[in-house]
C-alpha positions in Angstrom: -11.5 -6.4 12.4 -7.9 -5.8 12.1 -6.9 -7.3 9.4 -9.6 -4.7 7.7 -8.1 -2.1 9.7 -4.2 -3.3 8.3 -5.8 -3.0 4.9 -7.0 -0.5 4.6 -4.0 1.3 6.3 -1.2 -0.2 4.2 -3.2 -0.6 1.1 -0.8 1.3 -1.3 2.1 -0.1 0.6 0.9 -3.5 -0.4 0.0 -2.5 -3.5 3.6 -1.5 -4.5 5.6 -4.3 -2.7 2.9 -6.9 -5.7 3.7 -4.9 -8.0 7.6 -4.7 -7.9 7.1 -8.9 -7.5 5.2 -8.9 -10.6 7.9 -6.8 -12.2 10.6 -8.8 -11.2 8.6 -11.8 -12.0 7.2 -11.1 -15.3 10.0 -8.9 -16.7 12.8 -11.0 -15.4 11.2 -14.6 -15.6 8.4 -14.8 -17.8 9.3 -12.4 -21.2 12.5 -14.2 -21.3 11.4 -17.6 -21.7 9.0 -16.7 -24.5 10.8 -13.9 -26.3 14.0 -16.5 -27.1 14.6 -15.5 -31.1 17.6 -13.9 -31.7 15.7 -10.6 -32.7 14.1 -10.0 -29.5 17.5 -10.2 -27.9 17.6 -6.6 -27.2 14.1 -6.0 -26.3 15.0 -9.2 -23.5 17.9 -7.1 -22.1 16.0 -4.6 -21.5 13.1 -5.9 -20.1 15.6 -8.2 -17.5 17.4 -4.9 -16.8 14.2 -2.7 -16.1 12.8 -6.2 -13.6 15.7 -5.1 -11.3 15.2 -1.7 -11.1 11.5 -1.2 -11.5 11.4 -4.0 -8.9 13.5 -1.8 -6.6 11.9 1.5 -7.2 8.3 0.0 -6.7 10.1 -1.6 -3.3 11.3 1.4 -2.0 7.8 3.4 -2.7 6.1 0.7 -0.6 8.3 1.1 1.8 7.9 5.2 1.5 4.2 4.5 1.4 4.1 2.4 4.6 5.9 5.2 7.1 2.7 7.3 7.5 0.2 4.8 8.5 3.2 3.0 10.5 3.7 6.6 12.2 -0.1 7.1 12.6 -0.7 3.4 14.1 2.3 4.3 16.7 0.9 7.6 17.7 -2.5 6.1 18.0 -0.9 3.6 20.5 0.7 6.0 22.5 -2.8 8.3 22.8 -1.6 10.6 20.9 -4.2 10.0 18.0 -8.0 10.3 18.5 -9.8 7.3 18.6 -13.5 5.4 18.5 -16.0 6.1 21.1 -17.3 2.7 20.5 -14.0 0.3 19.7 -11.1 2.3 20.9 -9.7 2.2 17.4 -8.0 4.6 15.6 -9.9 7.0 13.4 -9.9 8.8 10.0 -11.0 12.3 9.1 -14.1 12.8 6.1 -16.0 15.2 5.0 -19.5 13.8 3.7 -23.0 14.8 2.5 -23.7 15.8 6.3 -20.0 17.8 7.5 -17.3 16.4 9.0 -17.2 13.0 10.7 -14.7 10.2 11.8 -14.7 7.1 10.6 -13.2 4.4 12.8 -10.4 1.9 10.5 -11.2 -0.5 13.2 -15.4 -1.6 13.3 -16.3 1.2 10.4 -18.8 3.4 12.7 -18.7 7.1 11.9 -18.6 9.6 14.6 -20.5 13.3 13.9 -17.6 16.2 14.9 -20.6 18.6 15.2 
């Protein structure tokens, strides 16, 4: 139950932070060592230069990504968030077939708001 709930929370975070690995892996690591004739020396450079800093932009938007469900997570904590009637987790807002409802990150169960 909360690992889901982590998931699903920090899913673009954690999307980011494999993707700038990837970069730094496959750009950095991996076109090098098959790209080794002299002609694809400056298409090499580049892609070893753009590892480092696509690597560090795709970081630094995990990290951007991760402050609001980090923020929400603490204000749920403190009570400041509205949570499940059945699990005490925290909840998100939809709009479905029906109107509005919560859906709880935490066992999934949605809540009418009418």
């Amino acid at each position: 139950m909360q690992t889901r709930m982590f998931l699903k929370l920090f899913r673009y975070s954690i999307l980011f932070f494999l993707l700038s690995f990837l970069a730094i892996v496959v750009l950095g690591k991996i076109i090098p060592l098959f790209f080794t004739h002299p002609m694809f020396e400056k298409m090499v450079a580049g892609a070893y230069w753009l590892s480092g800093w696509g690597g560090l932009v795709l970081f630094c938007l995990g990290i951007l990504f991760a402050f609001p469900p980090g923020l929400r997570l603490w204000r749920w904590s403190q009570g400041e968030e509205y949570s499940c009637f059945r699990c005490g987790g925290p909840v998100e807002f939809r709009t479905g077939r029906f109107g509005p409802y919560y859906h709880c990150l935490g066992c999934g169960q949605n809540e009418s708001m009418s």
